[in-house]
MISEPA-811885 format. One record per residue (C-alpha): residue number from 1; residue in three letters; x, y, z. Coordinates in steps of 0.02 Angstrom, whole numbers. Layout:
N
NODE  nr rest   east  north     up
NODE NUM  ALA      X      Y      Z
...
//
This chain:
370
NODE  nr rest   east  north     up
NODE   1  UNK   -522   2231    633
NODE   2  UNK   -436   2212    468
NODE   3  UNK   -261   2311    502
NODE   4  UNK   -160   2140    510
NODE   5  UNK   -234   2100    343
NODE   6  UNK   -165   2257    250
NODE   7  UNK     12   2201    206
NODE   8  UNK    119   2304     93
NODE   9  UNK    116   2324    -87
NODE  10  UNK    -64   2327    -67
NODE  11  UNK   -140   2460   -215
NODE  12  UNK   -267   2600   -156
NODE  13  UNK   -412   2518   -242
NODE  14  UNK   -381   2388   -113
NODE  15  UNK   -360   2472     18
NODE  16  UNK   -545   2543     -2
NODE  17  UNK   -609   2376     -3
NODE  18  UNK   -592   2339    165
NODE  19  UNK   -639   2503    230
NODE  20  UNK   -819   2480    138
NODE  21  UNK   -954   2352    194
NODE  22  UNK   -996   2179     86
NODE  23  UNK  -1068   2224    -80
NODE  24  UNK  -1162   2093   -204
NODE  25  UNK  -1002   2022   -273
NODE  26  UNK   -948   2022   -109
NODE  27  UNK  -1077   1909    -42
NODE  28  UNK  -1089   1807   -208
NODE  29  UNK   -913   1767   -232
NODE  30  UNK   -892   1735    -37
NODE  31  UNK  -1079   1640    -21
NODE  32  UNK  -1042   1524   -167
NODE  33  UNK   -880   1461    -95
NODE  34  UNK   -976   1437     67
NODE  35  UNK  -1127   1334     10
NODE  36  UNK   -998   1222   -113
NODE  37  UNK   -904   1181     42
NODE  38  UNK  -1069   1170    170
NODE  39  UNK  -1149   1045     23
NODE  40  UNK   -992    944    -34
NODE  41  UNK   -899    928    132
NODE  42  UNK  -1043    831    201
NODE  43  UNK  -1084    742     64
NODE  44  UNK   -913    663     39
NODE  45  UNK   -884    634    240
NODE  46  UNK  -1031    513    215
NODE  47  UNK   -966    436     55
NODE  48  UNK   -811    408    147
NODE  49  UNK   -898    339    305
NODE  50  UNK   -991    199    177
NODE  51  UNK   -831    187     94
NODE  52  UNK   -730    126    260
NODE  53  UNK   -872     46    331
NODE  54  UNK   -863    -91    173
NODE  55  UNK   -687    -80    133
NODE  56  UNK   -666   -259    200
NODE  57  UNK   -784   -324     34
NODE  58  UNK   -733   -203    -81
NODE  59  UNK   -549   -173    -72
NODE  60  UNK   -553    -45   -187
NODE  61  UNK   -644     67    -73
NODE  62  UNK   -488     87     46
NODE  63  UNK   -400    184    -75
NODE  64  UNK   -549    281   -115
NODE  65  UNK   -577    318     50
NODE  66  UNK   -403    383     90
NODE  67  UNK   -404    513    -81
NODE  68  UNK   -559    576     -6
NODE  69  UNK   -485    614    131
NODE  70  UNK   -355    721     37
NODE  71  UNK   -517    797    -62
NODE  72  UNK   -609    844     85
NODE  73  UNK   -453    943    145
NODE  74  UNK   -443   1041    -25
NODE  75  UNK   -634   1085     10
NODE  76  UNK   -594   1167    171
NODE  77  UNK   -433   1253     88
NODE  78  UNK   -500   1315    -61
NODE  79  UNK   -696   1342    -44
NODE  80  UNK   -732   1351    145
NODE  81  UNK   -582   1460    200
NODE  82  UNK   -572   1586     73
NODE  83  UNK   -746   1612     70
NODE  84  UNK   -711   1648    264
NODE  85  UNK   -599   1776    218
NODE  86  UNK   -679   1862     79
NODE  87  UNK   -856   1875    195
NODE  88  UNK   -760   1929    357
NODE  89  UNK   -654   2068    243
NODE  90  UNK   -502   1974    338
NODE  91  UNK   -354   1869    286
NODE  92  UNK   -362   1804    463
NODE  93  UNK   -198   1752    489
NODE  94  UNK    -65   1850    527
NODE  95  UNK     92   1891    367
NODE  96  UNK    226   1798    459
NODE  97  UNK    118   1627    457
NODE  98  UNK    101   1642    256
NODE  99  UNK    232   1520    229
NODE 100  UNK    174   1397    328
NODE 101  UNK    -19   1395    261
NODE 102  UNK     45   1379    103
NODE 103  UNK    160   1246    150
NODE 104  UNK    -12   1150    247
NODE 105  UNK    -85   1206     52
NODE 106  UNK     41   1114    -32
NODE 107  UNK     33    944     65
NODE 108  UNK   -161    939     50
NODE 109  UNK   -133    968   -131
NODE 110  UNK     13    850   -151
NODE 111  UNK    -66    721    -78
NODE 112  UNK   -201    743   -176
NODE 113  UNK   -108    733   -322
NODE 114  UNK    -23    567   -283
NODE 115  UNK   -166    474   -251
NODE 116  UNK   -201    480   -450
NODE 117  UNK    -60    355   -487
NODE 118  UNK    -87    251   -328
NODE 119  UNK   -297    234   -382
NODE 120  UNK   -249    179   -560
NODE 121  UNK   -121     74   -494
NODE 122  UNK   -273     -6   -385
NODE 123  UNK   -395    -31   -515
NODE 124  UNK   -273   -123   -636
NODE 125  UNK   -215   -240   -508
NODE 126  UNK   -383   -278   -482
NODE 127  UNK   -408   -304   -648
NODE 128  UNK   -236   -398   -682
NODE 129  UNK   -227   -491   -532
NODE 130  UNK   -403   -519   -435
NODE 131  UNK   -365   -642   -326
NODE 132  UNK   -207   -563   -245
NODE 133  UNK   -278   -390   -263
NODE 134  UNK   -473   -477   -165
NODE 135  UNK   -333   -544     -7
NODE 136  UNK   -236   -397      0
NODE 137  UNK   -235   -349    196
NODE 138  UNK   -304   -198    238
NODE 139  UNK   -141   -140    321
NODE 140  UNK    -34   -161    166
NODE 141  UNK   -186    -60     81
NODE 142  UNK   -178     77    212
NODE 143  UNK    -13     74    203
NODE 144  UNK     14    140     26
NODE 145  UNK   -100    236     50
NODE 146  UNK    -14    308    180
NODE 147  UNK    131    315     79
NODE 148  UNK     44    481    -24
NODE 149  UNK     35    606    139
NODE 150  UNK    210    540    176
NODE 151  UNK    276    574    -22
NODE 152  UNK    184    731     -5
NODE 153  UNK    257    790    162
NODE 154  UNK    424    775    101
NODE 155  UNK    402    862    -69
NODE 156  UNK    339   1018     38
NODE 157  UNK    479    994    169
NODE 158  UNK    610    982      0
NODE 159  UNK    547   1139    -79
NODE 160  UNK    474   1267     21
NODE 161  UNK    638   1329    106
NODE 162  UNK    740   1351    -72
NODE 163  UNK    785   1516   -123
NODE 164  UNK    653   1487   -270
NODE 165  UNK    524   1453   -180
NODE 166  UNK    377   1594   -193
NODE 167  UNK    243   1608    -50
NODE 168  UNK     53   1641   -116
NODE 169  UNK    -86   1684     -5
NODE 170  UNK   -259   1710     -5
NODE 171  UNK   -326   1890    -45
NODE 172  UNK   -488   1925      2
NODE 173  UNK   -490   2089    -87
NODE 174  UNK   -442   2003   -256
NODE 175  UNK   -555   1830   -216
NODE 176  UNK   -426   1727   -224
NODE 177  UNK   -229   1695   -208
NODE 178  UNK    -93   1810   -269
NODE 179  UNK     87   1775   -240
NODE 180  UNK    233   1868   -157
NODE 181  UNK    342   1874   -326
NODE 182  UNK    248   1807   -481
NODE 183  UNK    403   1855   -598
NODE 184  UNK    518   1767   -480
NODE 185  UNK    387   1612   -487
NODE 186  UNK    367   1624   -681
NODE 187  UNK    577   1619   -702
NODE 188  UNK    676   1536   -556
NODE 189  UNK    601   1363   -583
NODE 190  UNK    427   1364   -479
NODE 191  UNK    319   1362   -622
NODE 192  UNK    422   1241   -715
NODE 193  UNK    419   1133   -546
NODE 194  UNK    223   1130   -537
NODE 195  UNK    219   1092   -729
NODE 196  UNK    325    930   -719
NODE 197  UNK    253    869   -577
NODE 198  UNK     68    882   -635
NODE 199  UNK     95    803   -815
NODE 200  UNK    195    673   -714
NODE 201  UNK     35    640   -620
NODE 202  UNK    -90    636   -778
NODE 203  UNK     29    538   -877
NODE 204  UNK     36    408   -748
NODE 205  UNK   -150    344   -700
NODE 206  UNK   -179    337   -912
NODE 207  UNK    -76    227   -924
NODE 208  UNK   -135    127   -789
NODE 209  UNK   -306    139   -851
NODE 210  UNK   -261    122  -1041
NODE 211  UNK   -167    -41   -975
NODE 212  UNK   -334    -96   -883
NODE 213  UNK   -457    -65  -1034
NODE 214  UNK   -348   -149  -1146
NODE 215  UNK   -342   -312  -1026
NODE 216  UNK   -544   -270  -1014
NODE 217  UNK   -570   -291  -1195
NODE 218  UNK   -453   -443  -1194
NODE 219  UNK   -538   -544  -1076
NODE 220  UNK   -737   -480  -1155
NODE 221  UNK   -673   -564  -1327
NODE 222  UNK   -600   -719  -1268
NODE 223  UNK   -762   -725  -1191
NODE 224  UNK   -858   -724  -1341
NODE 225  UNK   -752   -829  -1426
NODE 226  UNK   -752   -971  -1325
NODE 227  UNK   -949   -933  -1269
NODE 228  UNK  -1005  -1080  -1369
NODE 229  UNK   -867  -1197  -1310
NODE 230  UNK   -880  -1133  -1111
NODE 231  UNK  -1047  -1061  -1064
NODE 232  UNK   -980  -1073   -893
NODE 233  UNK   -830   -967   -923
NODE 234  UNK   -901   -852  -1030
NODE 235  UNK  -1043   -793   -912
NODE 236  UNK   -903   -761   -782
NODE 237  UNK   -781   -684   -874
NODE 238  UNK   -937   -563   -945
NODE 239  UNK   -992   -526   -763
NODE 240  UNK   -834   -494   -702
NODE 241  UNK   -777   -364   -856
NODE 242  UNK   -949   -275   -801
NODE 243  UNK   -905   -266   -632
NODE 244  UNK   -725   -205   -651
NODE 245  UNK   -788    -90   -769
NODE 246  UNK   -916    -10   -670
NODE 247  UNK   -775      2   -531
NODE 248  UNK   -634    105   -659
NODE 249  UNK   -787    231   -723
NODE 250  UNK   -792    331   -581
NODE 251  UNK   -595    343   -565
NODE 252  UNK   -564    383   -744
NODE 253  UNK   -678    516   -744
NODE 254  UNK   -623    599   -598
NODE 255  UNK   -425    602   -670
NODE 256  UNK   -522    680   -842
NODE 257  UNK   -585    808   -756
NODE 258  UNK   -416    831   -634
NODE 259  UNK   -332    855   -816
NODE 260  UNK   -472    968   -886
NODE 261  UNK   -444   1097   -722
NODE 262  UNK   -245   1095   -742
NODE 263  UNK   -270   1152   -909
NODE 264  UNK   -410   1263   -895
NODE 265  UNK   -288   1342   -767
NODE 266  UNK   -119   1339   -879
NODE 267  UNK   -217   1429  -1032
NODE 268  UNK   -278   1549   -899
NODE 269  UNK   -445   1599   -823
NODE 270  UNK   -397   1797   -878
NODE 271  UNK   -362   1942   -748
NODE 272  UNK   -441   2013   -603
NODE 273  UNK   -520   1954   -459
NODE 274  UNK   -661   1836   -524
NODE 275  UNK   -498   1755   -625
NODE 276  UNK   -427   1708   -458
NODE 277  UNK   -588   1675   -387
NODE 278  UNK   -617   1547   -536
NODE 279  UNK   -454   1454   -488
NODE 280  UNK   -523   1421   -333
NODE 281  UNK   -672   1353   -396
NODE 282  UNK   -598   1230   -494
NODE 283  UNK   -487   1183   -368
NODE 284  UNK   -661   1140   -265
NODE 285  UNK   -732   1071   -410
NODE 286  UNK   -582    946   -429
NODE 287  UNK   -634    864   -257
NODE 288  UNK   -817    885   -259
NODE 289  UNK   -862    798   -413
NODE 290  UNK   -777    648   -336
NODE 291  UNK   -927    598   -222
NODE 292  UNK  -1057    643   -362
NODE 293  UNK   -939    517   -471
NODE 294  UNK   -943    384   -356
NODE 295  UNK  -1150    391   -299
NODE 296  UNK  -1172    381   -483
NODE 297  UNK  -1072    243   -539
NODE 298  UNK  -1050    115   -384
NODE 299  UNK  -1230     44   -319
NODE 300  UNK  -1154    -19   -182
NODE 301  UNK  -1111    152   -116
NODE 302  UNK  -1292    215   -181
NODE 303  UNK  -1376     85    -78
NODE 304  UNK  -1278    117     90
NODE 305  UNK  -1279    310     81
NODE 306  UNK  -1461    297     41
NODE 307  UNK  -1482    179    211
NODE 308  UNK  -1374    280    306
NODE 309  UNK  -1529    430    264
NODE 310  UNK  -1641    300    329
NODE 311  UNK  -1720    307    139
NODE 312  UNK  -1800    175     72
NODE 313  UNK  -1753    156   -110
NODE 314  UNK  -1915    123   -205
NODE 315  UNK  -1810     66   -372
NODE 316  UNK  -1729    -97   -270
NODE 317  UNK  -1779   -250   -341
NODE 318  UNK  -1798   -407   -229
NODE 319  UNK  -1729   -584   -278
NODE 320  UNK  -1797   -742   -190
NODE 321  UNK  -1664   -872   -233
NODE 322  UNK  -1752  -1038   -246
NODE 323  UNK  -1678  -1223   -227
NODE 324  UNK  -1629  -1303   -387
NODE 325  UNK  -1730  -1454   -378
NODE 326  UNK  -1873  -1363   -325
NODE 327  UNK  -1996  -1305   -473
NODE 328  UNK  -2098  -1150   -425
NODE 329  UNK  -2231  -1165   -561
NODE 330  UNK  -2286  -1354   -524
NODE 331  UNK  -2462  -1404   -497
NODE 332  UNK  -2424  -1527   -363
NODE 333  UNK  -2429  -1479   -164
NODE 334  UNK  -2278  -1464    -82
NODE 335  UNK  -2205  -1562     31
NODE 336  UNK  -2217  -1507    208
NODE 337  UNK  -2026  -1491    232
NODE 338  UNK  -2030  -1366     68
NODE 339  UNK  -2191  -1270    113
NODE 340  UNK  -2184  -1097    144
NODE 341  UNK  -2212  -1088    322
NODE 342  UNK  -2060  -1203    366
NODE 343  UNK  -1916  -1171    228
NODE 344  UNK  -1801  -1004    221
NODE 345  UNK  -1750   -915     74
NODE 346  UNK  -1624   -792     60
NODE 347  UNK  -1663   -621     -3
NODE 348  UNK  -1555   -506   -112
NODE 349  UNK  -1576   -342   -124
NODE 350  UNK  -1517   -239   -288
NODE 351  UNK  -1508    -65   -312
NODE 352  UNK  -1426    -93   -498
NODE 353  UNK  -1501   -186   -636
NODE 354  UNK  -1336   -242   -696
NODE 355  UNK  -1289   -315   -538
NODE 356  UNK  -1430   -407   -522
NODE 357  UNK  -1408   -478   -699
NODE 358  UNK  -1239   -534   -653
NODE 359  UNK  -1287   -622   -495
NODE 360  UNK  -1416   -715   -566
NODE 361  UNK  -1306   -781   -709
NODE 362  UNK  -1170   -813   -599
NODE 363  UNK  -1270   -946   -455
NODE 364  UNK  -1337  -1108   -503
NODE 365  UNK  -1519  -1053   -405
NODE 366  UNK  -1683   -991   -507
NODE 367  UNK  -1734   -828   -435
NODE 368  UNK  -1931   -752   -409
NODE 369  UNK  -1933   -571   -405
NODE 370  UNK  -2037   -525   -253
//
C-alpha cells in the first residue's frame, strides 16, 4: 500500500512511520487540515456564487470572484490534499509526477499572488475614476482577470525546467513539504526568486491602497469644507467615501494578513514536522480568511449568502419610501388615489445600518421604518 511512497533518502525514523497505524498526532495534524478545507471550501464556493451572481451591480465583485477562485484551489492544495496524504499514510502519487504537482502548486499559488496587485488596482480605479470603473464591461473585467492564470502559467512554464529549479513535495511522514535539494534551493537563486517576487507583490497593492486612502481623505475634507456652501454635494461625497471604504476594508486586510504569513514563514516556523505542518496552515489560512473578510465587511454579500440559506435575517430593517408631497403625520383623510389600498410603495431592505443611512440621505423621499 505505501511502497511507491517510500522514495530514497528517506531516514529510518520514517520509514517506521508508515509501517505503524495513525496515532493522535496523526489524526490531529491530518483531521485539522481536513475540517479547514471541508468548512472553508464550501463556504467560499458560496461567497463566490453571490459574488458572480451580482457582479453586474457591483463590479468590484468580478475580481473578487476570480481571486477566489485561485483561493479555493490553494485550499484543496494545501489543507485538503495533504491532509489526504498524512491520514491514508500515502503520498499518492507516484516520484516521477513530483515535478509536475509542484508545477500545478506553483500556478495556483502564482495566480494567487497576482491577483493582489490586480484587486488594489480595482479598488483605486473605483475610487479614482467611478464612472468609467461603474461601465466597465464585464469582458474587459474578466479579462484581466484572466490575465493572472495566464501571468502565472508562464512564470511556472519559465522556471520550472532551469537547472535551478528544486522540486518539493508533500511528506506525509514529516506533515508537510520537504524539498529535493534545500542547499541547492537556499544558493542557486530559488530562494532569492521567491523573495523578489513576493515583496514585489506586497509592495504593489500598498501602494494602490495608500493611493486610494489618500484620495479617500481628500474627497471626506472637501466635503466638510464646502458642507455649508453644498449640502447637496457634501451628503454625496460623504456617502460615497463610506461606501468605497467599506468596499477597500475587506481587501486591505486580506493583503495584511498575505504579508503577515510570508513573514511568519521567512523568520521560520522552527524544525520538525509540526514546522512544516504550520506552513501549510498558513498557506490555508491565507485563502480562508478571505470569505470570513468579505461576510464581515460587504452587507451586500451578508444579505445574499444569508438568502441563499433560506435565513431570514431578523436584524434587516425595512424602509417604506414615501412621496414627497405626501405628509404621513397629517390629520386630514387621504385622498382615495393616495389611500393605502390603491397606492404602491417601494420597499428597501437593509442588512447594514450604514447603508441605510446613506440611502436615505442620498433620495429626495421621507422614509417610515416598517
Amino acid at each position: 500500500m505505501y511502497r511507491h511512497t517510500l522514495g530514497k533518502g528517506m531516514d529510518n525514523s520514517s520509514l517506521h512511520w508508515y509501517t505503524e497505524q495513525l496515532h493522535l498526532d496523526d489524526l490531529f495534524a491530518g483531521g485539522l487540515l481536513l475540517a479547514f478545507a471541508l468548512v472553508f471550501l464550501p463556504l467560499y464556493a458560496m461567497v463566490a456564487v453571490v459574488m458572480y451572481r451580482n457582479d453586474r451591480d457591483i463590479i468590484g465583485f468580478r475580481f473578487l470572484f476570480s481571486a477566489a477562485i485561485a483561493d479555493m484551489i490553494l485550499l484543496f492544495n494545501y489543507s485538503l490534499w495533504p491532509a489526504l496524504t498524512i491520514l491514508f499514510k500515502s503520498e499518492i502519487i507516484s516520484l516521477q509526477m513530483r515535478p509536475w504537482v509542484q508545477l500545478f502548486l506553483d500556478f495556483g499559488w502564482f495566480s494567487m499572488c497576482f491577483h493582489y496587485p490586480v484587486i488594489a488596482w480595482s479598488r483605486f480605479t473605483a475610487i479614482r475614476f467611478p464612472n468609467s470603473f461603474r461601465t466597465q464591461r464585464r469582458v474587459v473585467s474578466y479579462s484581466i482577470c484572466a490575465g493572472c492564470y495566464v501571468a502565472a502559467l508562464i512564470q511556472v512554464l519559465a522556471t520550472h525546467f532551469q537547472p535551478w529549479y528544486v522540486t518539493f513535495y508533500f511528506e506525509p511522514s514529516n506533515y508537510g513539504m520537504l524539498s529535493e535539494n534545500f542547499e541547492k534551493y537556499l544558493t542557486e537563486g530559488q530562494s532569492f526568486f521567491f523573495a523578489t517576487f513576493h515583496i514585489t507583490m506586497m509592495v504593489i497593492p500598498f501602494l494602490f491602497y495608500s493611493w486610494a486612502i489618500a484620495l479617500l481623505l481628500r474627497k471626506k475634507k472637501r466635503g466638510l469644507i464646502e458642507r455649508g456652501t453644498s449640502t447637496t454635494y457634501y451628503k454625496h461625497n460623504s456617502a460615497h467615501a463610506r461606501v468605497e471604504a467599506r468596499l477597500i476594508i475587506p481587501c486591505i486586510c486580506n493583503t495584511i494578513v498575505f504579508v503577515i504569513g510570508q513573514v511568519v514563514i521567512t523568520v521560520g516556523t522552527g524544525e520538525g514536522k509540526w514546522a512544516t505542518w504550520t506552513v501549510l496552515l498558513l498557506f490555508s489560512a491565507n485563502s480562508a480568511v478571505n470569505p470570513i473578510l468579505l461576510l464581515t465587511f460587504s452587507a451586500i454579500i451578508r444579505r445574499k449568502f444569508l438568502d441563499m440559506l433560506g435565513i431570514n435575517n431578523r436584524f434587516t430593517t425595512k424602509y417604506l419610501s414615501v412621496p414627497i408631497y405626501r405628509n404621513s403625520t397629517t390629520p386630514s383623510p387621504q385622498s382615495e388615489h393616495l389611500s393605502s389600498h390603491n397606492k404602491r410603495y417601494n420597499t428597501i431592505d437593509f442588512v447594514d445600518g450604514a447603508e441605510a443611512a446613506d440611502w436615505i440621505r442620498e433620495k429626495p423621499s421621507r422614509f417610515t421604518i416598517v
